[in-house]
C-alpha positions in Angstrom: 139.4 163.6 88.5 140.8 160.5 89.8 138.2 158.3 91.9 138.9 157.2 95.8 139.3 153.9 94.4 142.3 154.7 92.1 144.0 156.8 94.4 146.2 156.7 97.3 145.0 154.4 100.2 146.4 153.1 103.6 145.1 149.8 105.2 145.5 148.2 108.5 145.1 145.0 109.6 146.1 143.3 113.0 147.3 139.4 114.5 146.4 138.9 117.9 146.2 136.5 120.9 142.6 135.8 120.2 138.8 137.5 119.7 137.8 139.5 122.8 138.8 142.8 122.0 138.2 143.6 125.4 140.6 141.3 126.8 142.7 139.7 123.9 146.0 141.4 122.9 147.6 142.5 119.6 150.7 140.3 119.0 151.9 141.7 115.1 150.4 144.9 113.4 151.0 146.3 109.6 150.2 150.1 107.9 150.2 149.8 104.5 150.1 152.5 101.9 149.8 152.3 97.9 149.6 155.9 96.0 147.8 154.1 93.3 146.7 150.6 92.2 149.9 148.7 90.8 152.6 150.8 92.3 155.0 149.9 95.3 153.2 149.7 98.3 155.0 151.2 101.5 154.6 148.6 104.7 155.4 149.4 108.3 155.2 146.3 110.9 155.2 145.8 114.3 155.7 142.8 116.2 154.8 143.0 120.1 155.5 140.9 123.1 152.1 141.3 124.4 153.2 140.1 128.2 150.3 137.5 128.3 150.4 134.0 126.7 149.5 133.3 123.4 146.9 130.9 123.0 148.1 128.1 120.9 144.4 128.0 118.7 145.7 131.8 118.2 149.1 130.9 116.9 147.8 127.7 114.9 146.2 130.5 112.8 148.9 133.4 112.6 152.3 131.1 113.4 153.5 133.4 116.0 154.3 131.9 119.4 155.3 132.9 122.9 158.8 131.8 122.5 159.0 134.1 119.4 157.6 137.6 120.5 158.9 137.0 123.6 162.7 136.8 122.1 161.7 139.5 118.8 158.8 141.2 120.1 158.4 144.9 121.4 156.9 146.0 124.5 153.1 146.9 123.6 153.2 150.8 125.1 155.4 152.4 122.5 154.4 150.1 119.6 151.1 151.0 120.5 151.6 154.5 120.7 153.8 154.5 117.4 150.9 152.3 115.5 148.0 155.3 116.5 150.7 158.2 114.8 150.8 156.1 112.1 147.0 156.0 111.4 146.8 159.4 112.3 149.7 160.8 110.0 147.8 159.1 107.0 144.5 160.8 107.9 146.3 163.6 108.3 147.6 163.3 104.6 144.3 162.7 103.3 144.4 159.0 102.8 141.6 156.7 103.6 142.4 153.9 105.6 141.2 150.7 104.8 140.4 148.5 107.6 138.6 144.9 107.3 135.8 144.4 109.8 136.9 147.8 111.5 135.1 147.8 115.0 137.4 144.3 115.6 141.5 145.8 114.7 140.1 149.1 115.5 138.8 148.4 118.9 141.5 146.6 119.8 143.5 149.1 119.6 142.2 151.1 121.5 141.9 149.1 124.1 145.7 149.0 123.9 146.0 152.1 124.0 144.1 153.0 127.0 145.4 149.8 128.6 149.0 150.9 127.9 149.3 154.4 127.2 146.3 155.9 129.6 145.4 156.9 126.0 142.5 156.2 123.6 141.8 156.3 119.4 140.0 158.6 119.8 142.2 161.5 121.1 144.7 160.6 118.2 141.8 162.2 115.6 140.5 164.8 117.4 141.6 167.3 114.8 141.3 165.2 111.6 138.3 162.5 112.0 139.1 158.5 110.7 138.1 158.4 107.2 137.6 154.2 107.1 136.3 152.0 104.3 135.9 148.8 105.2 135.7 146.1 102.7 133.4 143.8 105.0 130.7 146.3 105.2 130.7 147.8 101.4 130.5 144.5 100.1 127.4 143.6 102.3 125.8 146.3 101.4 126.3 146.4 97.7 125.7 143.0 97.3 123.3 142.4 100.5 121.6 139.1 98.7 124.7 137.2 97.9 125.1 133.9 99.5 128.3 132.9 101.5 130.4 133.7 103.9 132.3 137.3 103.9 135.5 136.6 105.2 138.4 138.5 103.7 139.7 135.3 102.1 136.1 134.1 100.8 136.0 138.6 99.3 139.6 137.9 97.8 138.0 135.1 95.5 135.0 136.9 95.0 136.9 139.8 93.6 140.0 138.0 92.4 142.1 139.6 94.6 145.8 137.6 95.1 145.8 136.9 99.1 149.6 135.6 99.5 150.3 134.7 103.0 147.0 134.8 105.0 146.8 135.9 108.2 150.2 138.1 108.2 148.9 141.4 109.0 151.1 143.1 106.3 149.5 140.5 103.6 146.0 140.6 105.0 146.5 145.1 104.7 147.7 144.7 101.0 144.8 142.5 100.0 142.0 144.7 102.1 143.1 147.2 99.9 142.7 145.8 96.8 139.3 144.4 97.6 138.5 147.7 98.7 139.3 148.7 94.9 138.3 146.2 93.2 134.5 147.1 94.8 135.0 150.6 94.1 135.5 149.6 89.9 132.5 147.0 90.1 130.3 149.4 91.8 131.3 152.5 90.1 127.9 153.7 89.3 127.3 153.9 92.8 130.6 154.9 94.7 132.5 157.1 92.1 130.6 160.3 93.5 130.7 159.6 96.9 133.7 161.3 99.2 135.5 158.4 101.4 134.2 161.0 104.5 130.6 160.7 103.0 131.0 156.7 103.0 132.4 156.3 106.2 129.3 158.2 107.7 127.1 155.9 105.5 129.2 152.5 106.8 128.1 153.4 110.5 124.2 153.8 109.0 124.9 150.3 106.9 127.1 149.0 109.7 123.6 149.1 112.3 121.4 147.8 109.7 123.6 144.7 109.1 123.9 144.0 112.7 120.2 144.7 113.3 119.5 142.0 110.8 121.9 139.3 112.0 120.9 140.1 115.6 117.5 139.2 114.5 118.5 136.1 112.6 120.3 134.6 115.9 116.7 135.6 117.6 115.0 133.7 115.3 117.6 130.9 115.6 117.8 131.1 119.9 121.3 132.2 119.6 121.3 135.1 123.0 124.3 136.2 120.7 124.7 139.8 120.9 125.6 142.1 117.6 127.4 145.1 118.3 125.9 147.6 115.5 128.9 150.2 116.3 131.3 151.4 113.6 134.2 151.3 113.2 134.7 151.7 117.1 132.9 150.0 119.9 132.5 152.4 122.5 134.2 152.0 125.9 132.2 149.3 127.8 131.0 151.1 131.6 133.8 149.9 134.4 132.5 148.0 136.5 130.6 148.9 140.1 
């Protein structure tokens, strides 16, 4: 029986006008889907007008500027709307998706989504639940003592994965994905008999502990930096009184 790993996949990933995921907007998005390591992977992109200014620290890291989605982009509610079927309609088929520090592109979404669409994620898999592996968290937690940072270019060296074109959402997908593999082959003994469902229940339970542990490493370090240990979704913050 073919292993997760070696299987079909679909991975995510998003550009956007900055790091808030409560207030920043998604400005280019990509699915990605590979049947199997080595064949033609299928992309889907978006690029959205996001109807706020993009920050120029934002487009010195993805290139895209207000001048450009404002002349090629898309208005955010259908793109958002059309970017939540297409997660859906791969979970629906059974394919994990692969989403690099999930709670951040995931989030963010749904933001959009209820900011646009008087929507939310979560009513898009209320009949088949997310089924996410995220590189970010595996990796920590199958190789918790390693030094360095975790970034997805520092896991593409790591791994040897090819990263071609950083920071494009379809490139930064397609190389997810293979990191995603490649940690499924070098941890084999441990991942081959878990189900992608079973590991995206242990991610949340790894998720906390990791953010447990850097929340207590700012402590020690007088950092009042606050560590979300919620996977892959933050939940809704309250509205305000």
């Amino acid at each position: 029986m073919t292993c997760w790993y070696e299987g079909p996949l679909a991975a995510f990933d998003t550009e956007t006008t900055g790091v808030d995921v409560e207030t920043d907007r998604i400005v280019s998005a990509a699915v990605v889907v590979q049947d199997a390591p080595g064949t033609r992977p299928r992309v889907t992109r978006w690029l959205v007008n996001p109807g706020v200014p993009v920050p120029e620290a934002a487009t010195a890291v993805h290139g895209l500027t207000d001048a450009h989605l404002q002349r090629e982009g898309r208005w955010p509610a259908p793109v958002m709307e059309e970017i939540a079927r297409a997660l859906a309609e791969q979970t629906a088929r059974g394919r994990p998706l692969v989403v690099m520090n999930a709670p951040f592109d995931l989030t963010l979404l749904d933001r959009e989504l209820r900011r646009h669409r008087a929507s939310s994620l979560d009513h898009w898999f209320e009949t088949t639940p997310l089924q996410v592996l995220d590189p970010r968290v595996l990796d920590k937690h199958l190789d918790r003592y390693r030094k360095g940072r975790r970034t997805l270019t520092d896991l593409c060296v790591h791994y040897e994965v090819v990263l071609d074109g950083a920071h494009d959402a379809a490139a930064d997908a397609q190389a997810a994905m293979d990191v995603v593999r490649a940690v499924g082959r070098r941890f084999s003994a441990r991942l081959a008999r878990l189900s992608p469902a079973e590991l995206h229940t242990l991610q949340a339970v790894w998720h906390a502990a990791q953010a447990r542990g850097l929340q207590a490493w700012f402590a020690r370090s007088g950092s009042e930096e606050a560590v979300d240990p919620a996977w892959p979704l933050r939940p809704e913050l309250p509205a305000a009184a």
